[in-house]
C-alpha positions, 0 to 999 in steps of 0.5 A: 300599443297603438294602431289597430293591431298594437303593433305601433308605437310612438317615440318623443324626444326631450332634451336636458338643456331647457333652452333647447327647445324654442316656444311653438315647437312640439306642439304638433305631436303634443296635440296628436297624442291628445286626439289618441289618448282617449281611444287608447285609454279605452282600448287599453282598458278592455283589453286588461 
């Protein structure tokens, strides 16, 4: 449910194995998620 119509959404990859993934990486969506989550919240909100 994100974008202005809710028709977007969003897909974020893990791994099982912790060594996987190296210091640094992810950081880029973790902290787009961050500037979106408080007008989603939001909107999610007046749309209950």
């Amino acid at each position: 449910m994100l974008g202005d119509a809710g028709k977007l959404g969003m897909v974020i990859f893990s791994h099982r194995d912790t060594q996987y993934y190296q210091p640094g990486m992810g950081t880029v969506i973790l902290n787009q998620l961050a500037l979106m989550l408080p007008t989603l919240l939001e909107h999610w909100i007046e749309r209950a």
